[in-house]
Backbone as ProteinMPNN parsed JSONL, in Angstrom:
{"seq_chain_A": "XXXXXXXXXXXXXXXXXXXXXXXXXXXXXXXXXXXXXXXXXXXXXXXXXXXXXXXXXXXXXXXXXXXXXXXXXXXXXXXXXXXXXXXXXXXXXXXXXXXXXXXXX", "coords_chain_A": {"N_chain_A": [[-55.839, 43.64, 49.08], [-58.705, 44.947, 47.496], [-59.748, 44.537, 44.464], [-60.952, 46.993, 41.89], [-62.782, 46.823, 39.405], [-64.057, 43.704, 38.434], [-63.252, 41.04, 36.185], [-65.886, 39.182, 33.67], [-65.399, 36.25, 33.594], [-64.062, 35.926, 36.072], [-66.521, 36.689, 38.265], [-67.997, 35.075, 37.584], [-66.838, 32.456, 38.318], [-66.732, 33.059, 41.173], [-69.162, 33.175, 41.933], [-69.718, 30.569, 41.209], [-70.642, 29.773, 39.387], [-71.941, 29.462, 35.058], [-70.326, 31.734, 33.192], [-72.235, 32.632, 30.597], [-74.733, 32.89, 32.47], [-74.322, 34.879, 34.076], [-74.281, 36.714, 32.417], [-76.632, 37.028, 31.483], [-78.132, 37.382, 33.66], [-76.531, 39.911, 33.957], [-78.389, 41.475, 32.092], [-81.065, 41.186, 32.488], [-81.451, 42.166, 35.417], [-80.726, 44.889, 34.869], [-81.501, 46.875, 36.033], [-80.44, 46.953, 38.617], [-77.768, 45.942, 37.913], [-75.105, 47.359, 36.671], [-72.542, 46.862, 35.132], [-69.513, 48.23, 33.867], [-67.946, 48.954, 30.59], [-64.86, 47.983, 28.945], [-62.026, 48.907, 27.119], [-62.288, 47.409, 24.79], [-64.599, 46.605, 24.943], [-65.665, 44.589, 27.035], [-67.248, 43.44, 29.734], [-67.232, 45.044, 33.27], [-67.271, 44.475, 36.098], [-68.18, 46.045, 39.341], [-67.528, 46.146, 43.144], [-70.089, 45.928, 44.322], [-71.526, 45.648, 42.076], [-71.145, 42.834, 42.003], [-71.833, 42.07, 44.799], [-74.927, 42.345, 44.106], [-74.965, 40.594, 42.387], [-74.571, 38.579, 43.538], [-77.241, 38.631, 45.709], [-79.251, 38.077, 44.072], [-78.728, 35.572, 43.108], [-78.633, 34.415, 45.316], [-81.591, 34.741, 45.604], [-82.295, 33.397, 43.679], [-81.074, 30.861, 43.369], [-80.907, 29.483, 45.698], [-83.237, 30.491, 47.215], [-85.308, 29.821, 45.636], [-87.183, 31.278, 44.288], [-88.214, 32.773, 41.009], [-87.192, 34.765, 37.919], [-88.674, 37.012, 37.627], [-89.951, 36.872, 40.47], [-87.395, 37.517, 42.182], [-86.842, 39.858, 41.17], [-88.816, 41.107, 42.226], [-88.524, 41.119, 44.786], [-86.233, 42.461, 45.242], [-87.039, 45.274, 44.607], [-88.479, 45.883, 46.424], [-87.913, 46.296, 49.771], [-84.426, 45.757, 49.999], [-82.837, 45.888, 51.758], [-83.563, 43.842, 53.255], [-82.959, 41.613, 51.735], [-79.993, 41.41, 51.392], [-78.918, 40.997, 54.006], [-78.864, 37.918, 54.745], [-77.955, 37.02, 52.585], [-75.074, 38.005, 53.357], [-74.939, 36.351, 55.928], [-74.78, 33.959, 54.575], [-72.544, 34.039, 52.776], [-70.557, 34.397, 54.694], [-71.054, 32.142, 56.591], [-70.129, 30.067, 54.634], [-67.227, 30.958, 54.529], [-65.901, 30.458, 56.801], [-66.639, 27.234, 56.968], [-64.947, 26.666, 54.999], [-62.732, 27.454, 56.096], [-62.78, 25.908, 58.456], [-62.639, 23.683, 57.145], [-59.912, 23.608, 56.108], [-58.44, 23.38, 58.191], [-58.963, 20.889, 59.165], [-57.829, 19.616, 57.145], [-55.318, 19.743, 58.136], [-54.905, 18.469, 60.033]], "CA_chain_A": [[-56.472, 44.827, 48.533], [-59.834, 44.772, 46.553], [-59.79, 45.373, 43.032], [-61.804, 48.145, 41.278], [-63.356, 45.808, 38.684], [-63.648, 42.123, 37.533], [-63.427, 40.466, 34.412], [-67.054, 38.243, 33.732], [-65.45, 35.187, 34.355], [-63.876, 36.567, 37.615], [-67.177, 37.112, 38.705], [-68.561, 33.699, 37.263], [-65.923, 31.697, 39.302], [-66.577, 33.537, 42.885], [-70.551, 32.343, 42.285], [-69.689, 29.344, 40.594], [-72.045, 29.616, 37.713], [-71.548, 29.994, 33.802], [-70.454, 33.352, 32.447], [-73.488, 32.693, 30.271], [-76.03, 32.891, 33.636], [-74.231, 35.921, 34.602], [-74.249, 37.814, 31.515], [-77.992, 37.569, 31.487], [-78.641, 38.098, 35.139], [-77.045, 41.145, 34.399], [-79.072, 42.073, 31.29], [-82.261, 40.919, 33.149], [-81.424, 43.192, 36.067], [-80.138, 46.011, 34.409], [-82.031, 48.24, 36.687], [-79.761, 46.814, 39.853], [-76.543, 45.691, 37.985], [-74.679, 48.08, 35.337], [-71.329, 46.859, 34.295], [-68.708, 49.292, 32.827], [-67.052, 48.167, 29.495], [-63.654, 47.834, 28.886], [-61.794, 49.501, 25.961], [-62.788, 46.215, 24.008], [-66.486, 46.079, 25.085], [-65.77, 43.387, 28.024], [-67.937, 44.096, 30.837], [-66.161, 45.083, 34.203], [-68.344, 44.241, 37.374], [-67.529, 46.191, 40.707], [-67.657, 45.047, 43.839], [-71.073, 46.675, 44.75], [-71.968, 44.132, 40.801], [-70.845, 41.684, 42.838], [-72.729, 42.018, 46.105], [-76.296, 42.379, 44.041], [-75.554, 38.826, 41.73], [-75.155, 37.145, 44.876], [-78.554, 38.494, 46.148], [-79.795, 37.385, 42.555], [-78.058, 34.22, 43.264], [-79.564, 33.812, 46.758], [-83.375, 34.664, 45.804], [-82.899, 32.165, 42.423], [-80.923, 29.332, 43.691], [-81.253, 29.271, 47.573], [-84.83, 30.454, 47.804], [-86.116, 29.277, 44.68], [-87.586, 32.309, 43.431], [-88.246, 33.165, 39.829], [-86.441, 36.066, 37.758], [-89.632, 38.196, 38.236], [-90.017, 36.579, 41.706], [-86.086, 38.027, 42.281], [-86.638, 41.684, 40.742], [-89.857, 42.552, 42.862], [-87.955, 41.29, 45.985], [-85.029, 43.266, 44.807], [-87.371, 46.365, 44.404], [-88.704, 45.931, 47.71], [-86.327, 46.529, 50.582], [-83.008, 45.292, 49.101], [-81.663, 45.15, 52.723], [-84.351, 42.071, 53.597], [-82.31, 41.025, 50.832], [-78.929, 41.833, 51.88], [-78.677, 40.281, 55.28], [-79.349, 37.013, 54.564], [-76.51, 36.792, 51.813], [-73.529, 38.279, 54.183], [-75.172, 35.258, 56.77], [-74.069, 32.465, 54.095], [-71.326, 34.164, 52.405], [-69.682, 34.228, 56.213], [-70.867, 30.737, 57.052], [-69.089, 29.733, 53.538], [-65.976, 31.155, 54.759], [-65.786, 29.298, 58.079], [-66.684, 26.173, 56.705], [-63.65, 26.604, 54.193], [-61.817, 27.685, 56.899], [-62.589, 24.589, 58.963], [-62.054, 22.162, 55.865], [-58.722, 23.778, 55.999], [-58.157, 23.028, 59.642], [-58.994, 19.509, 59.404], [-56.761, 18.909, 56.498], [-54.041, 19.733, 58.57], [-54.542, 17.599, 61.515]], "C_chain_A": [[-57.502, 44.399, 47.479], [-59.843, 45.247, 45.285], [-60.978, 46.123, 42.372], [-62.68, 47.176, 40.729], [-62.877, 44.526, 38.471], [-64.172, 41.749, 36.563], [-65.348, 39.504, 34.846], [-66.86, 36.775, 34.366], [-64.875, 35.057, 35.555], [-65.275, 35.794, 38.827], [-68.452, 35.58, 38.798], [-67.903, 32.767, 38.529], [-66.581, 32.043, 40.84], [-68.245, 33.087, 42.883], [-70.576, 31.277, 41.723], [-70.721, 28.956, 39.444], [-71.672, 30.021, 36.379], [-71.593, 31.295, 33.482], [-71.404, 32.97, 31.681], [-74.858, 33.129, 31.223], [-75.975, 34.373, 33.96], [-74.195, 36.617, 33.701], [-75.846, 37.923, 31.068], [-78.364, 38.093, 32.344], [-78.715, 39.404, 34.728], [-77.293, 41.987, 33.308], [-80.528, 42.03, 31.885], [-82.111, 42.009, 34.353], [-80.666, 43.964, 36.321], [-80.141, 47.684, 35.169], [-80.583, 48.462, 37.874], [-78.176, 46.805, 39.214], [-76.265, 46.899, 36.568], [-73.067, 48.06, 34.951], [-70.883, 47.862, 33.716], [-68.338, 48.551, 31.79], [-65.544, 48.896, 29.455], [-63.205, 48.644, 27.768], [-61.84, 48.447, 24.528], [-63.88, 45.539, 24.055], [-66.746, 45.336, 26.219], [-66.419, 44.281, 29.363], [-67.064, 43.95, 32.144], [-66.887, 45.123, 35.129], [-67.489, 45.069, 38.563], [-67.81, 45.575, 41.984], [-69.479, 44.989, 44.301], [-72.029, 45.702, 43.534], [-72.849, 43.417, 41.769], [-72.085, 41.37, 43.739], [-74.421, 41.631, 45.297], [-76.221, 41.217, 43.266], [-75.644, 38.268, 42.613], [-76.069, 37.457, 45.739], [-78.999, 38.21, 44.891], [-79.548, 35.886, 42.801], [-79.119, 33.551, 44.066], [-80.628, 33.436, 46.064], [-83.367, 33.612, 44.952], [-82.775, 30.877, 42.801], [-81.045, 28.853, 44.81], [-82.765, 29.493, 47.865], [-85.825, 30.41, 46.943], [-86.842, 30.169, 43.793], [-87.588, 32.615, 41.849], [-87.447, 34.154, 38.994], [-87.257, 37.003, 38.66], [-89.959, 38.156, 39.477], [-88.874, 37.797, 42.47], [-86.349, 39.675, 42.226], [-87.85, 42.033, 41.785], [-89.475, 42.12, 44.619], [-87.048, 42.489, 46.059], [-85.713, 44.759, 45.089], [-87.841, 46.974, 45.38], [-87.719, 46.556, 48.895], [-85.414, 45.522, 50.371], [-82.345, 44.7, 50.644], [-82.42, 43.788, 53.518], [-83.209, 41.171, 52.737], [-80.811, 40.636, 51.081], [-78.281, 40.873, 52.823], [-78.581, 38.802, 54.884], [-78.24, 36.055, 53.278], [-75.721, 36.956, 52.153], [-73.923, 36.851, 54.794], [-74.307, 34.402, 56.139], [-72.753, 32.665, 53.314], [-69.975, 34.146, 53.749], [-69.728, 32.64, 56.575], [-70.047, 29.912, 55.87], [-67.818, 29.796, 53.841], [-65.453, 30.221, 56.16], [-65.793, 28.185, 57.859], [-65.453, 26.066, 55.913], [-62.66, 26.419, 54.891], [-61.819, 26.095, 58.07], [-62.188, 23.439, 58.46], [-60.645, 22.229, 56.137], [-57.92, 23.162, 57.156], [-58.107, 21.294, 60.148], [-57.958, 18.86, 58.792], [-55.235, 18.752, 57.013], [-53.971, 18.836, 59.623], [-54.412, 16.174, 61.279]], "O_chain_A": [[-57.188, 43.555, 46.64], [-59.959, 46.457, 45.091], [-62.065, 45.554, 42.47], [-63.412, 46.609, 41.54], [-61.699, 44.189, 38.344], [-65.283, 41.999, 36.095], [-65.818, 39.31, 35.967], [-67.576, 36.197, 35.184], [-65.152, 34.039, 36.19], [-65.197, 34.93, 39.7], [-69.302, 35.234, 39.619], [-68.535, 32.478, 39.545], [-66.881, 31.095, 41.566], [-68.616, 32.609, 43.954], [-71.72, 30.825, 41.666], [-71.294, 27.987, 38.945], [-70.99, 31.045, 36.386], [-72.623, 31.969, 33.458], [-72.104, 32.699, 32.657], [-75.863, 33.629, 30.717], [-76.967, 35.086, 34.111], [-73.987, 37.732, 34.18], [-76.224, 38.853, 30.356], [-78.931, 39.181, 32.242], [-79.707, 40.132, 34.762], [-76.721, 43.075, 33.246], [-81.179, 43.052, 31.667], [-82.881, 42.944, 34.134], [-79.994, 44.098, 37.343], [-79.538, 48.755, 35.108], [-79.913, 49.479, 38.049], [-77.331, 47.492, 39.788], [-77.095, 47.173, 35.702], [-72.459, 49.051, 34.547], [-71.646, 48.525, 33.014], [-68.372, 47.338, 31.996], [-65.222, 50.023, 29.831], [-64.164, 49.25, 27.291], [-61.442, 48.795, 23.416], [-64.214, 44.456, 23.573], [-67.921, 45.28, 26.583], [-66.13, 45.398, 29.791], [-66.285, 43.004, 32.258], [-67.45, 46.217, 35.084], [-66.296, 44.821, 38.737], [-68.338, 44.463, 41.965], [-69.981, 43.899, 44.578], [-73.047, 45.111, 43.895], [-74.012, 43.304, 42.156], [-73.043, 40.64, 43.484], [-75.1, 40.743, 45.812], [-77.27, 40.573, 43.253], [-76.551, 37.461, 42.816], [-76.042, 36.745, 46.743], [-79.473, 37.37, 45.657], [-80.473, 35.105, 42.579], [-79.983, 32.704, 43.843], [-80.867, 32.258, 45.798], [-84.228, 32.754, 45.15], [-83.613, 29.976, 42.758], [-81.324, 27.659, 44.914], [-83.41, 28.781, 48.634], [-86.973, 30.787, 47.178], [-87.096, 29.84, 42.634], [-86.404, 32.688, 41.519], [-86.631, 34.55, 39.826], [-86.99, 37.548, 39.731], [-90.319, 39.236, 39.947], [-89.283, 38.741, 43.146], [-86.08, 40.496, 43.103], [-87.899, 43.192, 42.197], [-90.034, 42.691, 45.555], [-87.18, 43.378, 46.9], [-85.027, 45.514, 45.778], [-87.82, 48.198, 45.518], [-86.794, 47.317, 48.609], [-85.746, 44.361, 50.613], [-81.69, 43.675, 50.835], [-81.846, 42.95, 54.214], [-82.714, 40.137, 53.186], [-80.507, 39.452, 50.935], [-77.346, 40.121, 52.549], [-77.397, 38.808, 54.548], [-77.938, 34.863, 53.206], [-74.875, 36.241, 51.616], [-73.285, 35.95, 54.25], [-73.279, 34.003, 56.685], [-71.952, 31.743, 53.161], [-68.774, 33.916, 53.606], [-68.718, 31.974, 56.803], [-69.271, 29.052, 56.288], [-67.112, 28.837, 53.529], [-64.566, 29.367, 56.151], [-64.903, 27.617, 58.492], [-64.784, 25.109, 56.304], [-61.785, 25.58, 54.678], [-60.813, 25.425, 58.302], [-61.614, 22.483, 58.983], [-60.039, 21.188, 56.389], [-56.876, 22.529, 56.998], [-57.511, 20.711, 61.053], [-57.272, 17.959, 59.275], [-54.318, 18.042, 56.601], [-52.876, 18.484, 60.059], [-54.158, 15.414, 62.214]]}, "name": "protein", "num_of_chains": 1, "seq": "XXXXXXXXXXXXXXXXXXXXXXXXXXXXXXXXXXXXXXXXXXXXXXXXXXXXXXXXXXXXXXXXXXXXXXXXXXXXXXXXXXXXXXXXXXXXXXXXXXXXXXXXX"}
């Protein structure tokens, strides 16, 4: 079962990058991402967050793109955007899933 929200470093971990990267991302694109806070200020990402750092992710670290490069893709059609991140978040999982498969044999 999917949880409602995740903590920052949740969210850090599953893209492998410093809660520092991701707590700018998502001050930098504030338009796309909007965190809830917690009853102690801590920001609470949903999954829907989620989905748009790792097109942030993609355009910065996979296709080299700039911030401002990133936001006027982003502003563009989102689902150019979209596709192209399920692709490697699926081929990610298979490959895991095959690592796994080997270790056993």
């Amino acid at each position: 079962m999917e949880k409602l929200y995740y903590s920052i470093g949740e969210v850090a971990e599953q893209l492998s990058e410093p809660v520092s990267l991701i707590r700018y991302w998502s001050n930098y694109f504030s338009r796309f991402i909007k965190p809830s806070r917690s009853g102690k200020g801590n920001r609470q990402y949903t999954a829907s967050d989620i989905e748009t750092l790792r097109q942030v992710h993609y355009l910065v670290k996979e296709k080299g793109l700039t911030l401002d490069g990133a936001m006027r893709a982003m502003s563009g059609e989102k689902a150019k955007v979209a596709a192209p991140v399920k692709v490697l978040d699926s081929l990610k999982a298979i490959r895991a899933q095959l690592t796994e498969i080997k270790k056993m044999l």
